[in-house]
C-alpha positions as a printed NumPy array, in Angstrom:
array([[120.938, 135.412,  43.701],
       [123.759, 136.611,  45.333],
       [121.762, 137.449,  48.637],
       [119.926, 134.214,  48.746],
       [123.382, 131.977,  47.982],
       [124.757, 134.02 ,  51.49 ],
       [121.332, 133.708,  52.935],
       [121.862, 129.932,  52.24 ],
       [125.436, 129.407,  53.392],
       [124.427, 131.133,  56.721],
       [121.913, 129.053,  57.657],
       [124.259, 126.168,  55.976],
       [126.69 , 127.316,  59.022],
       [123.755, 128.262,  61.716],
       [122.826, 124.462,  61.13 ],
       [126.431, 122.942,  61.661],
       [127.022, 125.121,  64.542],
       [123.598, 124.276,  66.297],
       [123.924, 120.95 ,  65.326],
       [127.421, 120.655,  66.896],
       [126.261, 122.822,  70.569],
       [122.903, 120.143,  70.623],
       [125.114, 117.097,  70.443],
       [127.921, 119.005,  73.104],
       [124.861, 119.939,  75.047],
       [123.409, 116.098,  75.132],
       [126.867, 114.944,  76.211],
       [126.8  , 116.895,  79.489],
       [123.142, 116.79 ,  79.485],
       [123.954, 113.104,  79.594],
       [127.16 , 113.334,  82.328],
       [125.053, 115.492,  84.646],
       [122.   , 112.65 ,  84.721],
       [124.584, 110.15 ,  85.403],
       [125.802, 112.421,  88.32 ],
       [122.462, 112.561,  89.91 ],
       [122.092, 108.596,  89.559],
       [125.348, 107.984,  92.085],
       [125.523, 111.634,  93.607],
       [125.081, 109.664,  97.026],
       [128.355, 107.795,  96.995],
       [130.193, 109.914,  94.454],
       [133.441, 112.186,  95.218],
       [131.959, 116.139,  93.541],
       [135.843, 117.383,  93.318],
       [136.683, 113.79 ,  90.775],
       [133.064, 113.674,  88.838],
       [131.768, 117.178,  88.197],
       [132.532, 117.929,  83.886],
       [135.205, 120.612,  83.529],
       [133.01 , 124.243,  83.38 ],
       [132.882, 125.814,  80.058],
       [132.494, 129.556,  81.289],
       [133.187, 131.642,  84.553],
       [129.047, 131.137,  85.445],
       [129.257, 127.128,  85.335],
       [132.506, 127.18 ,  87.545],
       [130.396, 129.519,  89.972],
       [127.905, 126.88 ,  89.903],
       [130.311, 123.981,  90.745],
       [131.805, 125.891,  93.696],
       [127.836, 125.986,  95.074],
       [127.602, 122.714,  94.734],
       [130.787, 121.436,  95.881],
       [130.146, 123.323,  99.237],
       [126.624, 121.837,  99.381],
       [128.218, 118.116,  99.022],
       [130.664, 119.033, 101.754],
       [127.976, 120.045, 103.902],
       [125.42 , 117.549, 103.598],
       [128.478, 114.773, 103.876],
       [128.889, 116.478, 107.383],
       [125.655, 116.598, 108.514],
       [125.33 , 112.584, 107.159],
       [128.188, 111.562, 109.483],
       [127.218, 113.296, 112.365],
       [123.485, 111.55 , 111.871],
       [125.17 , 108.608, 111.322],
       [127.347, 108.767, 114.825],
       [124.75 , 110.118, 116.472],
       [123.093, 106.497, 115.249],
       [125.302, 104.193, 116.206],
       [125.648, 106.087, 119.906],
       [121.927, 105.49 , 120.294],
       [122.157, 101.818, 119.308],
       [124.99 , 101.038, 121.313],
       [123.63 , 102.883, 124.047],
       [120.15 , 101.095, 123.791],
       [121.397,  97.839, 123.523],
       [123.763,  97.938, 126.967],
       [120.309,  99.385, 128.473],
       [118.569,  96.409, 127.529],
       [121.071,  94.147, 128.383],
       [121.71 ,  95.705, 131.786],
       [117.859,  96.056, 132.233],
       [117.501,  92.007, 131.839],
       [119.473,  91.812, 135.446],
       [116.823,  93.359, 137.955],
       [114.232,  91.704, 135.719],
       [115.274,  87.882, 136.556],
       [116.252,  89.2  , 140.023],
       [112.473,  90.187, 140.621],
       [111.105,  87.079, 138.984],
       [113.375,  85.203, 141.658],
       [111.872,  87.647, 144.546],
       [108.318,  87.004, 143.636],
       [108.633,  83.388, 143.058],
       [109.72 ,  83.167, 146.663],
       [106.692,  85.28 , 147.941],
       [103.692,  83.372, 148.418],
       [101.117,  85.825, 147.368],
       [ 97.54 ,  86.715, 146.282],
       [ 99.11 ,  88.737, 143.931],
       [101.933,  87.083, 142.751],
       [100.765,  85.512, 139.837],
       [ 99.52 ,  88.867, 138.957],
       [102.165,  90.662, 139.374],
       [104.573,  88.06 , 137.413],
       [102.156,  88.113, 134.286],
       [103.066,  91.977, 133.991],
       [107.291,  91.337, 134.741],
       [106.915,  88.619, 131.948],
       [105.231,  91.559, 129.801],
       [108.371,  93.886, 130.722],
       [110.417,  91.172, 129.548],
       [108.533,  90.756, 126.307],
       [108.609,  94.506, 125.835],
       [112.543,  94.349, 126.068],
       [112.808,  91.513, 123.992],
       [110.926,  93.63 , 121.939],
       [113.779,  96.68 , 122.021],
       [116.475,  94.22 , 121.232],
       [115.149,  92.57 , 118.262],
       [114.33 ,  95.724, 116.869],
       [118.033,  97.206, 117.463],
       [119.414,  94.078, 115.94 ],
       [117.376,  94.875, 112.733],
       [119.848,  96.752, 111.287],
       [122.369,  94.006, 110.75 ],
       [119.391,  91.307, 110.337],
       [121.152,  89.915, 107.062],
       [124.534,  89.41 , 109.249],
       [121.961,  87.414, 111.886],
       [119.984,  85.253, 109.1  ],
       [120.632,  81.693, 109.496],
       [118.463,  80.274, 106.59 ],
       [117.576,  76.449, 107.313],
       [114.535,  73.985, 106.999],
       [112.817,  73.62 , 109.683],
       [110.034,  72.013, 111.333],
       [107.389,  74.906, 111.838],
       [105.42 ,  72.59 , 114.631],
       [108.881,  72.886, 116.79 ],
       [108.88 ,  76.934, 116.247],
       [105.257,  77.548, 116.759],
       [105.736,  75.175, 120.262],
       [107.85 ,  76.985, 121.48 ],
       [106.233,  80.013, 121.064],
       [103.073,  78.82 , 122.843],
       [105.214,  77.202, 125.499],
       [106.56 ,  80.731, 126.433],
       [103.272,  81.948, 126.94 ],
       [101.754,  78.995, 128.406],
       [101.274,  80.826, 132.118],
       [ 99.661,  83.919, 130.095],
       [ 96.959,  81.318, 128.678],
       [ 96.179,  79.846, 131.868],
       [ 95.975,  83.51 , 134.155],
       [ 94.101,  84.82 , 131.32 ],
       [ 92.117,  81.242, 131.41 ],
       [ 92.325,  81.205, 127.185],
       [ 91.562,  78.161, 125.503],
       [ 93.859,  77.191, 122.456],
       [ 92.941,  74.853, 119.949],
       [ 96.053,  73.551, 118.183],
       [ 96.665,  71.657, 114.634],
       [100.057,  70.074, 114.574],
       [101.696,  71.656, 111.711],
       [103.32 ,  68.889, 109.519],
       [105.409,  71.579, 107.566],
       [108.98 ,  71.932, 107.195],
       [109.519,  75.948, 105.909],
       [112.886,  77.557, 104.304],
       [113.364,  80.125, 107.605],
       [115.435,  81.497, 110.065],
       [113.706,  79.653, 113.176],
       [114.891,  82.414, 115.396],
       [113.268,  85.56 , 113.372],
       [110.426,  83.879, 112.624],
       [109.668,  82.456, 116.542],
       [109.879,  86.255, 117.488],
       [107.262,  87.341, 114.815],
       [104.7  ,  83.878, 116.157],
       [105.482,  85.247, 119.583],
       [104.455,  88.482, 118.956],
       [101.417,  87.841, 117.293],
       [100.518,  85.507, 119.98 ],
       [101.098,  88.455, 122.355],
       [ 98.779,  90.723, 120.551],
       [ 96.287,  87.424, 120.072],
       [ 96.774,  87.102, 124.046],
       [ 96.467,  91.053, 124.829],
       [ 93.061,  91.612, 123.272],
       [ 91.385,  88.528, 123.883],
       [ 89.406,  88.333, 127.042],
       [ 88.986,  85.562, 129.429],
       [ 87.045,  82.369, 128.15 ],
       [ 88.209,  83.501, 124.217],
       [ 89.692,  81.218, 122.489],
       [ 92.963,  81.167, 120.211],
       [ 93.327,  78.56 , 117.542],
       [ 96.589,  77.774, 115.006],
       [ 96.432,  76.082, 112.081],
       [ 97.691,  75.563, 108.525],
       [ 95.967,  76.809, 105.218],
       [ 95.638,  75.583, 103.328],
       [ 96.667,  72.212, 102.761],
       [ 98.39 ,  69.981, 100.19 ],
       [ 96.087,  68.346,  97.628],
       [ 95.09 ,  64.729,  99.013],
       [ 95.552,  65.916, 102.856],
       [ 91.847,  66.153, 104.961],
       [ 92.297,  69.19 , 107.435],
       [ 90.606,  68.832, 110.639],
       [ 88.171,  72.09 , 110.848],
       [ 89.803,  75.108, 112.266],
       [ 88.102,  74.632, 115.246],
       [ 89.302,  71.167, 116.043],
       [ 91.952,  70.381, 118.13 ],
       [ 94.301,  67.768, 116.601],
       [ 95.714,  65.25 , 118.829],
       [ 96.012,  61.683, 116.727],
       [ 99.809,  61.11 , 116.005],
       [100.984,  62.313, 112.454],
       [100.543,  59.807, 109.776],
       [102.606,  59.461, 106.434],
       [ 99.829,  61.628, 104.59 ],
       [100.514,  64.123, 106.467],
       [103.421,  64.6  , 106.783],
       [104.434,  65.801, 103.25 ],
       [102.506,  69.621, 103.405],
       [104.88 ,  71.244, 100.843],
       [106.304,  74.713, 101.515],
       [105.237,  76.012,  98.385],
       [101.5  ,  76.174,  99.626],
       [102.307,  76.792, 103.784],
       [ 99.848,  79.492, 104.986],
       [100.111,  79.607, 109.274],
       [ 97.116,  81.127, 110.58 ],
       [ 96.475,  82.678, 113.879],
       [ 93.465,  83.307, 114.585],
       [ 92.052,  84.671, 118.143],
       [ 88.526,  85.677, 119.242],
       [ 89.007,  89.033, 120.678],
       [ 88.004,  92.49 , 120.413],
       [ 89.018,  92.788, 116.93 ],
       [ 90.217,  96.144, 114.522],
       [ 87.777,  98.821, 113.382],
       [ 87.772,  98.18 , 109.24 ],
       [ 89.293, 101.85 , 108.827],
       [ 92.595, 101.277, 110.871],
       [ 93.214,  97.79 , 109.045],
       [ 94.959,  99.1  , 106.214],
       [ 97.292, 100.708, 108.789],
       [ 97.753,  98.243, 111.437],
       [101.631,  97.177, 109.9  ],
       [102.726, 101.048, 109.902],
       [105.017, 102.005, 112.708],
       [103.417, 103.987, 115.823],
       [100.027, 103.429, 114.173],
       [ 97.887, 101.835, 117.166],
       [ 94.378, 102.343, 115.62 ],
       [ 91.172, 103.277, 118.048],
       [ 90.934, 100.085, 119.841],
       [ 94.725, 100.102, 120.889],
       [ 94.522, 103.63 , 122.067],
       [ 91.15 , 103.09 , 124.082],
       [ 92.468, 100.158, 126.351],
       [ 96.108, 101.992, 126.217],
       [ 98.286,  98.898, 125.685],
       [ 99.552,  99.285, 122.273],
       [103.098, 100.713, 121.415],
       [102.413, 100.837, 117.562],
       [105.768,  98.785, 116.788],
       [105.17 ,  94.847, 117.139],
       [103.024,  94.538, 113.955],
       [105.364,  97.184, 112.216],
       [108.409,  94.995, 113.296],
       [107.121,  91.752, 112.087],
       [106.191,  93.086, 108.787],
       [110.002,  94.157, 108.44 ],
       [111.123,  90.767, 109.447],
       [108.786,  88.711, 107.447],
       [109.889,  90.562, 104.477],
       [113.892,  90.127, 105.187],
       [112.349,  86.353, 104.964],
       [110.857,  86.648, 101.672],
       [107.922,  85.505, 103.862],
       [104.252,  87.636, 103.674],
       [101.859,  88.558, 106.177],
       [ 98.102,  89.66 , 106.269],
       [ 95.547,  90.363, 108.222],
       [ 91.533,  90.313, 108.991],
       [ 89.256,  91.142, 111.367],
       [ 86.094,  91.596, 112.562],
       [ 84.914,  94.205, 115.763],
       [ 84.043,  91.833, 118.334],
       [ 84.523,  88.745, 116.711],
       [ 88.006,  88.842, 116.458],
       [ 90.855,  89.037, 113.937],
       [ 92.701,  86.656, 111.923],
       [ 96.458,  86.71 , 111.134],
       [ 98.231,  84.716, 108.072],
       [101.622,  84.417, 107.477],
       [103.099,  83.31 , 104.15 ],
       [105.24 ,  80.834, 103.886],
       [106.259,  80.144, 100.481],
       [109.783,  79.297,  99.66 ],
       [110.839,  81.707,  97.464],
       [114.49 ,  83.262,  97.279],
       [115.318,  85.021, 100.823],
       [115.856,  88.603, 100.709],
       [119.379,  89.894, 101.161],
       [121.54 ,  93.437, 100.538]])
């Protein structure tokens, strides 16, 4: 009896003792998973739990000279950032100088060529454009100016920049006013139209045709065809295409995408086969205007067909813009 009453009270005591190391345990079980949750913005010397023994103060010196490093090597990458930014962006500003000064030069020189030859410094432009917009993508919330406006206004403008590219290129465009007032920053979104008309513009050959429209439309509104070109002034029924339902298509008749490099056309540097056979894709617009749409809580998808063409939709439903 005497054994088994001991036997007892030490396991009474093994119990309470266990007990109390699992619940000490937990607690810096459960300090040390809060620790990884912030660990990126977190000062090691203030947050790291006092050590218990010599080994756990060992292991708090190794970390503590980890943090220091990689806090070092962060602000280097991040100097060596902002450099390259500010560096890119005076180089594209500077850049824009010789550019207008050759469009003046060949606008004075009465040549076979000329028109040729203007059609590829407009491409250098757009290609610098291109640079800028995606430097400036880093402080895109600072940029955002989030309005209503009238989509027909942004996607005119678009075309009107690339009205000498349709006619060199002799393109047809069949256009559907677009009676649609969208929740937007006008000058975000008219970069992302303009690019896509680029693309729509790049691969399409002469004769093609590219057409714009809306889909689809508000319940009560008759849509012309997609193939139609709209030209009766707006009337009151159609004026009212809500937001809530705004799908812009564009939609060109070119060489199209093979089906295995659609799922990667929005990645960045991906150019798929037909890019890299004709050489003139950089693998960024697509990428960029995937990042931009989303800033705009706005969506974008694509289809397409090998020589038929491709189709591209962009999203416009008013939902709450993203933001940091």
């Amino acid at each position: 009896e005497a054994v088994g009453y001991a036997a007892l009270l030490s396991g009474i005591l093994i119990l309470i003792i266990g007990i109390i190391d699992s619940a000490a345990y937990r607690r810096r079980h459960q300090a040390l998973e809060r620790l990884k949750s912030i660990v990126t913005a977190l000062d090691i010397d203030q947050e790291l739990p006092a050590p218990l023994d010599q080994i756990e103060q060992d292991y708090q010196e190794l970390i503590q000279i980890i943090n220091q490093s990689r806090s070092g090597i962060i602000n280097e990458a991040d100097r060596i950032h902002h450099d390259l930014v500010d560096y890119y962006t005076i180089w594209v500003h500077q850049i824009k100088t010789p550019i207008a000064a050759m469009r003046l030069l060949l606008q004075s020189e009465p040549t076979e060529t000329r028109a040729e030859l203007l059609d590829q410094l407009f491409r250098i432009e757009q290609y610098v454009e291109m640079v800028l917009q995606y430097l400036r993508m880093e402080s895109m919330n600072a940029d955002l100016l989030i309005s209503r406006y009238d989509l027909d206004e942004i996607v005119r403008s678009a075309i009107r920049k690339y009205s000498q590219t349709f006619i060199h290129k002799k393109i047809k465009l069949d256009y559907q006013e677009l009676h649609c007032e969208v929740l937007t920053d006008a000058k975000w979104l008219t970069f992302v139209i303009e690019q896509l008309l680029s693309n729509a513009l790049k691969y399409t050959p002469a004769g093609g045709t590219i057409t714009i429209y809306m889909e689809p439309h508000a319940p009560g509104v008759t849509p012309a065809p997609p193939d139609a070109l709209a030209t009766s002034a707006a009337t009151p029924e159609t004026l009212a295409t809500p937001a809530a339902t705004a799908t812009l298509v564009i939609a060109d008749t070119g060489i199209g995408i093979e089906p295995e490099d659609i799922p990667r056309v929005f990645e960045r540097g991906f150019t798929g086969y037909n890019g890299r056979l004709d050489r003139k894709a950089s693998g960024i617009g697509l990428s960029l205007c995937r990042r931009i749409l989303d800033q705009l809580s706005h969506t974008i998808t694509l289809e397409s067909t090998v020589g038929k063409g491709t189709k591209v939709k962009i999203g416009l439903e008013e939902t709450e813009i993203a933001g940091d």
